[in-house]
C-alpha positions in Angstrom: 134.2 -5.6 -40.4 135.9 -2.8 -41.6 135.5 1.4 -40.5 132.7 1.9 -43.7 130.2 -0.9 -42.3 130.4 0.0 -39.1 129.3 3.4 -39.8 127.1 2.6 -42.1 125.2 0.5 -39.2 125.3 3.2 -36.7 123.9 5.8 -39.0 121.2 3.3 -40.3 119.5 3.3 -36.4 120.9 7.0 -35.3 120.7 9.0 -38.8 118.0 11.6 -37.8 119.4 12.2 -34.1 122.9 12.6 -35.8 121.7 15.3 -38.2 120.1 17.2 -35.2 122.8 17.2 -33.2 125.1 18.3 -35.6 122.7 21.2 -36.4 122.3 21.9 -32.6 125.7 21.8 -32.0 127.9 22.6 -35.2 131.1 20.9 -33.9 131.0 22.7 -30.4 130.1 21.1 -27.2 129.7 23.2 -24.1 127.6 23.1 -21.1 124.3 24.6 -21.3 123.4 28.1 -19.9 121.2 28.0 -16.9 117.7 28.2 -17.8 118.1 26.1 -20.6 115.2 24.5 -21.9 115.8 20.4 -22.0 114.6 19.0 -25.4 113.2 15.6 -25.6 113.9 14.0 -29.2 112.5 10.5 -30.4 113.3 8.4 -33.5 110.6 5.6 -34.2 110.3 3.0 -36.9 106.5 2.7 -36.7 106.5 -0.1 -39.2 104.3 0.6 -42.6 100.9 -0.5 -41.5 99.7 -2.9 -44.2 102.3 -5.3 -43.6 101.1 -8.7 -43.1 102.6 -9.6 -39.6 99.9 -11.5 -38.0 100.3 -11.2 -34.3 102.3 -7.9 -35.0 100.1 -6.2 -37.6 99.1 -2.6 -36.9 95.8 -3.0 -35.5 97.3 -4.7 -32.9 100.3 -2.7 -32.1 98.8 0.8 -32.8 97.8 1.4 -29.0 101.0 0.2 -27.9 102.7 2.8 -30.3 100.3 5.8 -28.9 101.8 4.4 -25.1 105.2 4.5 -25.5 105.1 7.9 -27.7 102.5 9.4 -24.6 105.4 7.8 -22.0 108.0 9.7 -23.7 106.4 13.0 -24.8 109.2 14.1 -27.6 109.1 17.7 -28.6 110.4 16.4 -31.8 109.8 12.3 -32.7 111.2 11.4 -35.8 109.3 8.1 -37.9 109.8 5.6 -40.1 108.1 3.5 -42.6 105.0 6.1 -41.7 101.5 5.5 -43.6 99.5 9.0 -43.8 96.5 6.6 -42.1 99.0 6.0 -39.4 99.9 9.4 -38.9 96.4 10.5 -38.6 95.9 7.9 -35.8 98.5 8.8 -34.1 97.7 12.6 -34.4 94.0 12.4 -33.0 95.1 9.9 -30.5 97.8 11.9 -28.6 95.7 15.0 -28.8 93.0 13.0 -27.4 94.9 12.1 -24.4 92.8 12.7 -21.2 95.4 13.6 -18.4 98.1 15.1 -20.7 97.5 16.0 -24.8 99.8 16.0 -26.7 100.0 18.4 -29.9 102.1 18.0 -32.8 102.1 19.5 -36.7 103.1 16.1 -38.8 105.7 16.9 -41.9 105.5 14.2 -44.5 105.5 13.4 -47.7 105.1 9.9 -49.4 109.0 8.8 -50.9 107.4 7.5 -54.0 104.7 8.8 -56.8 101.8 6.8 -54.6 99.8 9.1 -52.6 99.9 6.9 -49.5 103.4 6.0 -49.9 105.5 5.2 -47.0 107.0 9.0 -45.3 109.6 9.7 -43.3 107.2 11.7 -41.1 107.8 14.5 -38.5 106.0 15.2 -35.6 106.6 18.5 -33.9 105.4 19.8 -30.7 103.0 22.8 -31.4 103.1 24.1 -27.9 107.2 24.0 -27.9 108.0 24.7 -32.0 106.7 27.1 -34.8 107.7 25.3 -37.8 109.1 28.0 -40.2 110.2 26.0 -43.1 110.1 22.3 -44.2 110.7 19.9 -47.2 112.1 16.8 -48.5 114.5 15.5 -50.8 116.1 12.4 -52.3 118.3 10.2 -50.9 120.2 10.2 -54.5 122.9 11.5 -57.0 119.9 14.1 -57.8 118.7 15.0 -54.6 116.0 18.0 -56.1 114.6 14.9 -58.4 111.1 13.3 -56.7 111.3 9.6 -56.7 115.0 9.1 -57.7 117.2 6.6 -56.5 120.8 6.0 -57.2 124.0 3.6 -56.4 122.5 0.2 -55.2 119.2 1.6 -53.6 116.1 -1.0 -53.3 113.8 1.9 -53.1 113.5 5.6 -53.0 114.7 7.2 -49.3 113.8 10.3 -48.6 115.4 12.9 -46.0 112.2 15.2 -44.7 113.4 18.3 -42.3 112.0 21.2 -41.1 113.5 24.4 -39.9 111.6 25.7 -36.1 111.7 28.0 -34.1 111.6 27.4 -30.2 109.0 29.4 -28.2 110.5 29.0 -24.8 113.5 30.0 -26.7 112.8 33.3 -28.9 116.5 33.3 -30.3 116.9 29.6 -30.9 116.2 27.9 -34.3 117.0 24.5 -35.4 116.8 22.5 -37.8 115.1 18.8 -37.7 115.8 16.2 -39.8 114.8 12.4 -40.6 115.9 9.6 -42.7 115.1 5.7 -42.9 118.5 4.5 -45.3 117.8 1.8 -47.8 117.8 -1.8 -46.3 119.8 -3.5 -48.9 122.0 -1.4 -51.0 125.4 -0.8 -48.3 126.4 1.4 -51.0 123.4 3.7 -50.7 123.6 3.9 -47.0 127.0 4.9 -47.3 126.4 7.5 -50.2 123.5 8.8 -48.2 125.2 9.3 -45.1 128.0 11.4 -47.0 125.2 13.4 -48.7 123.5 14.0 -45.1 127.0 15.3 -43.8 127.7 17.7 -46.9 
């Protein structure tokens, strides 16, 4: 297996944890300054939720998926293969939590001209981050272009980010970003990835 596929596998599971820390730490690693504020970051493929998979199908995994996010608690959790039904579950769900709420703005935007289309969602921590700026484009040779796709892509992939602002934090920004790269097409991962890094 050559340099190319094995990169192109890592970046497939670690593409929006990549982008962040490469925005957090632009090249430099040092250690942090005391008082700095830990940030918990999560990447989860939620699975779209009108997939038929019996035993697996969302109804019956969608409290299991409210646990694991509640265990956690990200400041920033990252999705995949998001349904805007799912993401309003999720939503009233965690803020509904008894012992410990958890608040989040969601970011996302359907990948293809369908309203409900499949997102690469963003859920952001309201008490932690003030969301200054956010977006989406194409995972293609015309990135501006809604709905495009280019090289060997199955589908349209999509790149959704948002630019914050940390509260506990007043000179920190960042920017957060998530991807879910094309399943099939090896050359689209690969283009994708060098269009992430540019």
């Amino acid at each position: 297996m050559g340099c190319d596929a094995v990169r192109i596998r890592s970046s497939m599971f670690g593409c929006s944890l990549y982008v962040l820390l490469c925005s957090l730490l632009s090249g430099v690693v040092s250690v942090p300054p005391a008082g700095a504020q830990d940030l918990r970051v999560m990447s989860f493929n939620v699975r779209y939720g009108t997939a038929s998979d019996g035993a697996d199908s969302w109804p019956q995994r969608q409290d299991l998926v409210v646990q694991v996010i509640r265990d956690y608690g990200p400041d920033l959790l990252g999705t995949q293969e998001m349904l805007p039904f799912q993401a309003e579950y999720l939503q009233q769900q965690l803020r509904s939590g008894a012992q410990r709420p958890l608040k989040y703005v969601y970011i996302g935007w359907s990948r293809d001209a369908s309203a409900g289309g499949e997102q690469c969602g963003l859920f952001v921590s309201e008490d932690r981050f003030e969301v200054e700026q956010s977006g989406q484009f194409w995972l293609s040779e015309r990135p501006e272009e809604k709905f495009s796709k280019s090289w060997d892509s199955s589908l349209p992939r999509v790149c959704t980010w948002a630019r914050l602002h940390d509260r506990r934090d007043s000179g920190r920004r960042l920017l957060f970003a998530n991807t879910h790269f094309d399943h099939r097409g090896g050359e689209a991962r690969l283009q994708s990835a060098r269009l992430l890094r540019s």
